[in-house]
C-alpha positions in Angstrom: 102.2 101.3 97.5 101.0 103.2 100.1 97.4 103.1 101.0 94.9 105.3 103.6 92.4 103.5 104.9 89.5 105.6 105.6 87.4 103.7 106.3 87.2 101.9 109.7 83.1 100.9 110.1 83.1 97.0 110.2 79.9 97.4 108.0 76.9 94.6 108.7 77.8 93.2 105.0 81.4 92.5 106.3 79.9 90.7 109.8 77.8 88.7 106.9 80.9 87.5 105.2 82.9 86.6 107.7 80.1 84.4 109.4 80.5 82.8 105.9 83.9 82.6 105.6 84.0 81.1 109.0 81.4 78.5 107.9 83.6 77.7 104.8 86.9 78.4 102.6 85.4 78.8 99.7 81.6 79.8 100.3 80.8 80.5 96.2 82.8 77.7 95.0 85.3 79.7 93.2 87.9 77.1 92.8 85.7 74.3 91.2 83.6 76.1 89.4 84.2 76.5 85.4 82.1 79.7 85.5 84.4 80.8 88.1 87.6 79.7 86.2 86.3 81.6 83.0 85.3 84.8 84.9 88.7 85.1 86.0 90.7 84.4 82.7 87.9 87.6 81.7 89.1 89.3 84.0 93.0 88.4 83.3 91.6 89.5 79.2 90.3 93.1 80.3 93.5 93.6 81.6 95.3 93.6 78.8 98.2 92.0 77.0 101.2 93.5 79.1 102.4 93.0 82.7 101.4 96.0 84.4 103.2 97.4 87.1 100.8 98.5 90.5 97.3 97.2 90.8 94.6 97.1 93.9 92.0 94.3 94.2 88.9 95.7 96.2 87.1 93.1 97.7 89.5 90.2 97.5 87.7 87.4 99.5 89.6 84.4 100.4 92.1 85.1 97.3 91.4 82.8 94.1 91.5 85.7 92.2 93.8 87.5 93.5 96.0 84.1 92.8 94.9 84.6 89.3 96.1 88.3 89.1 99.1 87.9 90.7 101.1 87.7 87.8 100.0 90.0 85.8 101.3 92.4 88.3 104.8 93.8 89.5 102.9 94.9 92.8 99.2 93.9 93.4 97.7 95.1 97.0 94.5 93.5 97.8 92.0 94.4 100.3 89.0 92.7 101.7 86.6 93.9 104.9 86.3 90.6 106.4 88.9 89.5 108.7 88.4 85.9 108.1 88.7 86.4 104.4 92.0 87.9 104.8 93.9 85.3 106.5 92.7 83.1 103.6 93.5 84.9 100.9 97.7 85.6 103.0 97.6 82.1 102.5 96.2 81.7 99.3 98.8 84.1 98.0 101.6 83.2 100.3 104.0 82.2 97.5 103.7 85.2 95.4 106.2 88.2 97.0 104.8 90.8 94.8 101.0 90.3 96.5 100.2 92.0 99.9 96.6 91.9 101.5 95.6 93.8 104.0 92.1 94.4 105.7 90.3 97.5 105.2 87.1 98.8 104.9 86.0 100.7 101.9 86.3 103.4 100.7 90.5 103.5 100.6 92.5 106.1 99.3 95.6 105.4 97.2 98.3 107.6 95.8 97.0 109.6 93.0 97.8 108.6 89.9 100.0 105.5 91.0 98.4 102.8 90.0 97.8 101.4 86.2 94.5 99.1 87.6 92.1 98.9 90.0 89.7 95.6 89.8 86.5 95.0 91.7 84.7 91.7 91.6 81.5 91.6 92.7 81.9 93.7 95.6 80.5 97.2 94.6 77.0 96.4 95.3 77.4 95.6 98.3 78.5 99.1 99.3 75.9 101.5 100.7 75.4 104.5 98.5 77.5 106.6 100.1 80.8 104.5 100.4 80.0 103.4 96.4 80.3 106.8 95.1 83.2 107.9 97.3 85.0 104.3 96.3 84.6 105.1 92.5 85.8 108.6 93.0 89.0 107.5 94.8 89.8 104.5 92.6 89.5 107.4 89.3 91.8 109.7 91.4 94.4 106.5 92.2 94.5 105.4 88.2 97.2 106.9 85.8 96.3 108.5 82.6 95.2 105.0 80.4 94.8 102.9 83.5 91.9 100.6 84.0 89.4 100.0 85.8 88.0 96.7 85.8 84.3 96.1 87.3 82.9 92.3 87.5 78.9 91.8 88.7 76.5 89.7 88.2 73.4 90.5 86.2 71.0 89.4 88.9 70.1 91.3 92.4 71.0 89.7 95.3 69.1 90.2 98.4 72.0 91.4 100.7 73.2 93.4 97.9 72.5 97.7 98.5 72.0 98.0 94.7 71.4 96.7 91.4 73.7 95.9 88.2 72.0 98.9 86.5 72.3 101.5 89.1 75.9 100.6 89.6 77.2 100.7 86.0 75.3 104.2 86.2 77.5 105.5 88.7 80.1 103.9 87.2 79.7 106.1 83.8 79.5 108.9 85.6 82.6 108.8 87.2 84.8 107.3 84.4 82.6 107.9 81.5 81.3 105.2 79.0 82.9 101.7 79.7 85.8 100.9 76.7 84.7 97.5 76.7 81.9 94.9 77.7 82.5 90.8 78.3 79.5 88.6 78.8 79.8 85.9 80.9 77.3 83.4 82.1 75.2 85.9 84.5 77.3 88.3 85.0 79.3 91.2 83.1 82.9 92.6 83.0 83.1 96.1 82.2 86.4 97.8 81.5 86.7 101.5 82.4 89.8 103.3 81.0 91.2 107.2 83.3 91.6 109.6 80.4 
């Protein structure tokens, strides 16, 4: 899969997430966490019932979930700003040949039409307004016709976070149009996007 990354700006959100990566592994407590475990079997759900062949992660942090995605995939690229998250989630992956992650900034620009998913879990928000719209637009141009895109938040605001839950699935909509679908977890939401 080949992949431009445009962008290059080590944004102050990224310097934020790798002081707490440094700090530790697993800063949210992804692996332990049952809320965790069940957001990413959601996930897994929104994707649906076949093994799809090219996906991109945005915003893959130290790699849980990109673990959790890596089957469902016959190539799955994940990306993540933070330096320190990267070299986690390499070895979180390490014995799955189909993964690769690489560090880049967003907005990145994939093929058009090559991929049949693009998932992003719990980073949006964090993007200033700017790089959230372009990042949208470039994930709609990288989906084939039926692909999905799969968008993960929680409900509440967080104070390092540019917007809210509200604004975001606006922009959202406007790029792909209504959601297809809509999974409730506990404080937070999966919203599945299809390219038509």
């Amino acid at each position: 899969m080949r992949l431009h990354l445009s962008g290059t700006d080590r944004a102050a959100h990224v310097l934020h997430f790798d002081a707490l990566y440094a700090q530790a592994s697993d800063p949210w407590h992804a692996r332990i966490l049952w809320s965790e475990e069940f957001k990413r079997r959601t996930i897994n759900h929104a994707l649906g019932a076949h093994r799809l062949a090219t996906g991109l992660e945005l915003g893959c942090g130290n790699g849980i979930s990109t673990r959790a995605l890596a089957p469902r995939f016959a190539h799955l690229l994940a990306i993540d700003g933070s330096q320190e998250a990267v070299v986690l989630a390499r070895r979180e992956v390490a014995s799955f040949p189909n993964v690769s992650v690489m560090q880049a900034s967003l907005p990145v620009t994939a093929k058009p039409g090559s991929l049949d998913a693009v998932i992003a879990s719990e980073v949006l928000y964090y993007l200033p307004l700017r790089s959230l719209i372009k990042t949208l637009e470039l994930a709609y141009a990288a989906l084939k016709v039926g692909g999905r895109f799969v968008s993960t938040n929680h409900l509440k605001r967080f104070g390092d976070a540019e917007c809210g839950i509200a604004r975001l699935t606006a922009f959202t909509r406007a790029t792909f149009g209504r959601e297809s679908r809509s999974l409730l977890g506990s404080g937070w939401r999966c919203e599945v996007f299809l390219k038509y």
